[in-house]
C-alpha positions in Angstrom: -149.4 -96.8 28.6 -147.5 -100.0 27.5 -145.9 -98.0 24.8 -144.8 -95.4 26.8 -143.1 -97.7 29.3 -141.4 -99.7 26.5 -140.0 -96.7 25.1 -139.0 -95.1 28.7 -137.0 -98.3 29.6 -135.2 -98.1 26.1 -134.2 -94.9 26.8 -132.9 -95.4 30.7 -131.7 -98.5 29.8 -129.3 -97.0 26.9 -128.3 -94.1 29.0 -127.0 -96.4 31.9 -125.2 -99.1 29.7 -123.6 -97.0 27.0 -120.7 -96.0 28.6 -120.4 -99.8 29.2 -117.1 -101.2 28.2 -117.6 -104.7 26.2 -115.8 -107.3 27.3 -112.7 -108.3 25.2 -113.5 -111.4 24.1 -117.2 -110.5 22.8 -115.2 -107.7 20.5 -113.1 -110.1 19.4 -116.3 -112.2 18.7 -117.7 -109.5 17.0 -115.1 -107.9 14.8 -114.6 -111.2 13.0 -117.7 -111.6 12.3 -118.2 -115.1 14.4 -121.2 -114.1 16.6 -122.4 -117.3 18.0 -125.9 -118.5 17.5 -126.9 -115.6 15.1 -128.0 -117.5 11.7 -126.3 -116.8 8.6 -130.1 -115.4 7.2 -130.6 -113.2 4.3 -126.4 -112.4 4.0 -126.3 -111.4 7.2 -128.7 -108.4 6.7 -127.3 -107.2 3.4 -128.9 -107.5 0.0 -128.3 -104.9 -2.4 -131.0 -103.8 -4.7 -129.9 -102.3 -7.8 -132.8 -99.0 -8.6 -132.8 -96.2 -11.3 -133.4 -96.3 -14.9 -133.0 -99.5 -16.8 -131.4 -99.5 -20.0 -129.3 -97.1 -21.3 -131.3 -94.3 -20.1 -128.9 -92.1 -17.8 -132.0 -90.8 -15.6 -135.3 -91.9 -14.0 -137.6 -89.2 -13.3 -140.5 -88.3 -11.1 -142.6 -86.0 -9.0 -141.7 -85.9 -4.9 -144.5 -85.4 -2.5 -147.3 -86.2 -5.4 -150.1 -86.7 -4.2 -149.3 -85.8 -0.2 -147.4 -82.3 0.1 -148.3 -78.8 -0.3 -144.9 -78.3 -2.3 -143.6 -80.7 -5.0 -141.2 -81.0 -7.5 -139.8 -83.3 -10.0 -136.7 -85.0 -9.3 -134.1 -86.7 -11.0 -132.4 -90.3 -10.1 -129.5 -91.5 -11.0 -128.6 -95.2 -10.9 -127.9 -96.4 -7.3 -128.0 -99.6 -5.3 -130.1 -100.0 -1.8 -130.0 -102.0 0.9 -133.2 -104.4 1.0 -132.9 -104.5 4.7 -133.2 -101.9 7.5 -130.2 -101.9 9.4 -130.2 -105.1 11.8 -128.4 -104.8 14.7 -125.8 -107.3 14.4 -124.1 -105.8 11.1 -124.1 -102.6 13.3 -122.8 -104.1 16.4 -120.0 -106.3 14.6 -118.9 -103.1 12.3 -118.8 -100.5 15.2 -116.6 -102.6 17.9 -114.2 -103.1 14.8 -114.3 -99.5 14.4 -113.5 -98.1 17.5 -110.7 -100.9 17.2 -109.5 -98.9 14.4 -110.1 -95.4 16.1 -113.8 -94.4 14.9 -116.0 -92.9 18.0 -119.5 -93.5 18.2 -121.3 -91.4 20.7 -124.1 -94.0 21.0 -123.5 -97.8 20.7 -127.0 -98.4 19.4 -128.9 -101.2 21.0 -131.0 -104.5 19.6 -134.3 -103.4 18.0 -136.8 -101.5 20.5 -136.4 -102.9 24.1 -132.6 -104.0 23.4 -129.6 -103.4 25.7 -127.1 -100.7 24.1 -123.9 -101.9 22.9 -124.6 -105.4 24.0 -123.3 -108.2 21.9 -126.3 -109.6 19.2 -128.7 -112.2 20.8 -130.1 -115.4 18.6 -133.3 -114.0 19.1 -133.1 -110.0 18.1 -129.9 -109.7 16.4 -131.8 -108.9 13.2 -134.2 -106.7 14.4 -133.0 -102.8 13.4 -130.5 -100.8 15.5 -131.9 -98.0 16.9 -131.2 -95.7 19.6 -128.0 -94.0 17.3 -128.2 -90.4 16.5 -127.7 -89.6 12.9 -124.2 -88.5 13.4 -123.6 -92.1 14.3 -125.0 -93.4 11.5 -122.9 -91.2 8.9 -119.4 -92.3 10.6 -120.8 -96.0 10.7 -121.2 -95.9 7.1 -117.8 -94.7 6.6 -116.4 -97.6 8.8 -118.3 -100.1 6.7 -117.0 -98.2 3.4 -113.3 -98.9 4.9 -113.6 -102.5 6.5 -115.5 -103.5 2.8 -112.2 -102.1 0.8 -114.7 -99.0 -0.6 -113.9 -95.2 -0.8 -116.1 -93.6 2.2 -118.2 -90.9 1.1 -118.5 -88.6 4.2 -115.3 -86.1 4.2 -115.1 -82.5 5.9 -112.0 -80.3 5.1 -110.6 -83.3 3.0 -111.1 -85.5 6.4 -112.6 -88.7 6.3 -115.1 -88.2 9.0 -114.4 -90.9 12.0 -115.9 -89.2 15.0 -119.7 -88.7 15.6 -118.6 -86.7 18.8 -117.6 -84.3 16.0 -120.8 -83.0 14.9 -119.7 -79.7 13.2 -117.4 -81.6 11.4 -120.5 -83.9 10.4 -123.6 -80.8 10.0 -120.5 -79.1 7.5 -119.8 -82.5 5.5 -119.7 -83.3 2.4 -120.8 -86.7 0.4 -118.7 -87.7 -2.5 -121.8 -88.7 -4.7 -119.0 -90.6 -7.0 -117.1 -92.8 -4.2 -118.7 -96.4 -4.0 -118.8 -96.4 -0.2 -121.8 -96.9 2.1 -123.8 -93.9 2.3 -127.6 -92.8 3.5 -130.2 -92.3 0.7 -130.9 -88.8 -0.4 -134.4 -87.8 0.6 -135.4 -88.1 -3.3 -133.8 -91.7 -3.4 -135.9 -92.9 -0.5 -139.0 -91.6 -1.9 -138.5 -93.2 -5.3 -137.5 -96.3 -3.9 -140.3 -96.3 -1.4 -142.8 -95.9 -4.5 -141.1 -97.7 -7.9 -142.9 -100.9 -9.2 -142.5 -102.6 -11.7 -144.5 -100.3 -14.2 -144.3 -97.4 -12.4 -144.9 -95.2 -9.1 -147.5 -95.9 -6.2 -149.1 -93.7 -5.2 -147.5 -91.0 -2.1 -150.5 -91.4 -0.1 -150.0 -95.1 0.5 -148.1 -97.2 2.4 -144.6 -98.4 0.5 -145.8 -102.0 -1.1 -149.5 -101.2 -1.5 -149.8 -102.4 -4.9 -151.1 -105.5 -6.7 -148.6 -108.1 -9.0 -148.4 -105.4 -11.7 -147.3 -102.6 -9.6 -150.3 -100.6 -9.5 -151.8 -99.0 -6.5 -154.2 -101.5 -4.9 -155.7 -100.5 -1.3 -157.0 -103.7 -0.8 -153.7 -104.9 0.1 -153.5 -104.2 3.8 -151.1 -102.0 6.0 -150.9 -105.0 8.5 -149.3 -107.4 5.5 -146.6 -105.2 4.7 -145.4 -103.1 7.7 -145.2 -102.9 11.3 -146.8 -99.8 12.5 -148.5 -98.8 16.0 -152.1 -101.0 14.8 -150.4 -104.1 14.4 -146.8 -104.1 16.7 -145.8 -102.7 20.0 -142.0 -102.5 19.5 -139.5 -103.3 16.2 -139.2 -107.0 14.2 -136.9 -108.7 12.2 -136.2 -106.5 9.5 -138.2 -107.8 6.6 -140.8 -109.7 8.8 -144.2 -107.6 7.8 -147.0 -110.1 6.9 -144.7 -112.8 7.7 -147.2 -116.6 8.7 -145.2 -116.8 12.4 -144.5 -120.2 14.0 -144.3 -120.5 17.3 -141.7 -122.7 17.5 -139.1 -121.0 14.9 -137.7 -117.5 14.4 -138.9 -115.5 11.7 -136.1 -114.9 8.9 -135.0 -111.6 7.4 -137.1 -111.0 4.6 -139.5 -113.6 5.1 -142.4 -111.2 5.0 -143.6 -109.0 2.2 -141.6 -105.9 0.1 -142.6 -103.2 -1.8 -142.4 -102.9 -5.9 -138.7 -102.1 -5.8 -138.0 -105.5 -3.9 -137.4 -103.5 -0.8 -138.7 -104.4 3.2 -139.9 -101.7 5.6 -140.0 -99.0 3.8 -143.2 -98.1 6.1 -143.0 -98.9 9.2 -140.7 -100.9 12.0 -138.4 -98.0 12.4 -138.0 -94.4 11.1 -135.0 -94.0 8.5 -132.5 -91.6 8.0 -131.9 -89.3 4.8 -129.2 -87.5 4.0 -130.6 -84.0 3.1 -131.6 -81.0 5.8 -135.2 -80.6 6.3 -136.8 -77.7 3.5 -140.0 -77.1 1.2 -139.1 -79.1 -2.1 -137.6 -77.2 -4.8 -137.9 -77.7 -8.4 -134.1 -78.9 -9.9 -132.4 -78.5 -13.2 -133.2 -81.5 -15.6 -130.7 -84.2 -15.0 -129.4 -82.7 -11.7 -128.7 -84.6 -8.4 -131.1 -82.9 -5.4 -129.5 -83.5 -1.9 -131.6 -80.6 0.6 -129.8 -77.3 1.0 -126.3 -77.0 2.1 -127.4 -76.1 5.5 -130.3 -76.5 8.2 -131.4 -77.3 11.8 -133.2 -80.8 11.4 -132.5 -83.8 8.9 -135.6 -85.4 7.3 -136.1 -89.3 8.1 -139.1 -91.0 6.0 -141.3 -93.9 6.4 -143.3 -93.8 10.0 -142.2 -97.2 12.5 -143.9 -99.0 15.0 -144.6 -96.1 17.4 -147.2 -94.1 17.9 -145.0 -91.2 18.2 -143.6 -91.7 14.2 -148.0 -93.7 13.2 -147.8 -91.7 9.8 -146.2 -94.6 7.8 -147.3 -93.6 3.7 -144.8 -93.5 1.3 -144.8 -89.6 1.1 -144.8 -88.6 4.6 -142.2 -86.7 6.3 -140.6 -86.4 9.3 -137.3 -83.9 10.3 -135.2 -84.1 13.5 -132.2 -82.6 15.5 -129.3 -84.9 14.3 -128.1 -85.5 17.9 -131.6 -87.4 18.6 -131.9 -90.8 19.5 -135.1 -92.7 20.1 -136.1 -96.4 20.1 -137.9 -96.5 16.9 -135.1 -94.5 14.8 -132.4 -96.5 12.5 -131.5 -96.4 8.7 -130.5 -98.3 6.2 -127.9 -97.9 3.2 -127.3 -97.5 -0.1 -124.2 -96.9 -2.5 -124.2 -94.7 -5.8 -122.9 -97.6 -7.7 
């Protein structure tokens, strides 16, 4: 029952305050960047992790769904960087109100981790938990306002249009992703599940949690769901991004990626909030050596990967999946990042 009330009052509580207007001066704030009392941790959210093959091998290679879906297929990655980090809240908050500044629309303002306010400014205590409560719409034009404000091509165009409206969502079901611009972009389905599973030496395994592996990357169940993800055992609502297994004191805040990653060098890639992937949900396909996969060119739900805290989204291994209508918006929903170079 305490779940389902947290997650009702997210829900009512967005719906009343999104049509909010912010108050001028806590734009301001935000679109330089000067939110008060929110620490300068972990570069404000942002750590880039550079995945692929090493060397001067132009492809890594692998087999999607091993080891958890009826259907798999070898897949094909190309060099690409990741965010460590989930979303937090304040990157979100303090890129969007310069956005619609600069005549971007967001049809949800997102709110502060599970039981957050929508579109209120970033609080000391939750402004790096995830963003959630944005539709995945809202999460393709965000990326194309951070792409912009960071002096990078964006990557989300339709009919040769920069896509700047998430009201727009034709424009956005029918766009395209210029796999070549270095903006801000979601992860193909195929980059989240490699990332999810690289070590050092390898791949985990699908049917474990992402970051169930010992020192030398190998699958090692002994290593516990509870140290490295926030899932509907151990959490009734979203954290800090990269907070899983983190020693808490009572009397500090837990820092962004103070807790535990996977092989990659990655946080929560199971658990605290269900991400977004670029592709349209379909059986996996098998794809021509050295080709990009992306899903198919059209569909009714987009996939998102890696389970959260709610009971609603408990399956949090490494090769489970999840689709949903692209308008949806729920309290244990965000994304994080990536670029293609």
């Amino acid at each position: 029952m305490k779940l389902i009330y947290l997650y009702t009052a997210a829900v009512l509580a967005c719906s009343m305050l999104a049509g909010a207007a912010e108050p001028a001066a806590d734009a301001a704030q935000a679109a330089s960047g000067a939110l008060s009392g929110i620490p300068a941790a972990a570069e404000s959210g942002v750590r880039m992790i550079t995945l692929g093959p090493g060397g001067d091998a132009l492809y890594d290679t692998y087999v999607i769904g091993d080891g958890m879906q009826s259907y798999t297929a070898r897949r094909w990655i190309r060099p690409f960087k990741m965010n460590a980090y989930e979303t937090p809240y304040t990157l979100w908050y303090s890129v969007r109100v310069q956005a619609e500044l600069d005549g971007y629309v967001f049809v949800n303002p997102g709110q502060e981790g599970s039981a957050g306010r929508c579109a209120r400014v970033p609080t000391l205590e939750n402004g790096y938990q995830p963003v959630t409560m944005i539709s995945w719409y809202d999460a393709l034009v965000w990326c194309n306002a951070y792409s912009e404000q960071t002096g990078r091509t964006p990557c989300y165009t339709y009919d040769g249009k920069v896509l700047r409206d998430s009201s727009d969502t034709a424009a956005c079901d029918l766009a395209v992703c210029d796999w070549s611009a270095d903006g801000y972009r979601l992860p193909t389905e195929a980059e989240w599940e490699y990332a999810a599973r690289r070590t050092r030496t390898g791949y985990q395994s699908g049917r474990l949690a992402s970051g169930q592996v010992d020192r030398r990357g190998r699958d090692d169940e002994s290593v516990t769901q509870d140290s490295i993800a926030w899932y509907d055992e151990n959490a009734v609502g979203t954290h800090t991004v990269g907070t899983a297994g983190t020693p808490f004191m009572e009397d500090s805040l837990p820092e962004p990626g103070s807790g535990n990653a996977n092989g990659a060098g990655l946080f929560d890639m199971s658990g605290n909030v269900l991400e977004f992937c670029w592709d349209w949900m379909a059986d996996y396909t098998e794809a021509a050596p050295g080709t990009r996969s992306s899903g198919p060119a059209f569909g009714m739900q987009r996939v998102s990967r890696g389970g959260s805290w709610s009971p609603y989204t408990g399956f949090i291994f490494a090769g489970d999946r999840y689709a949903y209508d692209p308008n949806e918006v729920y309290n244990y929903m965000g994304f994080r990042f990536c670029t293609s170079w």
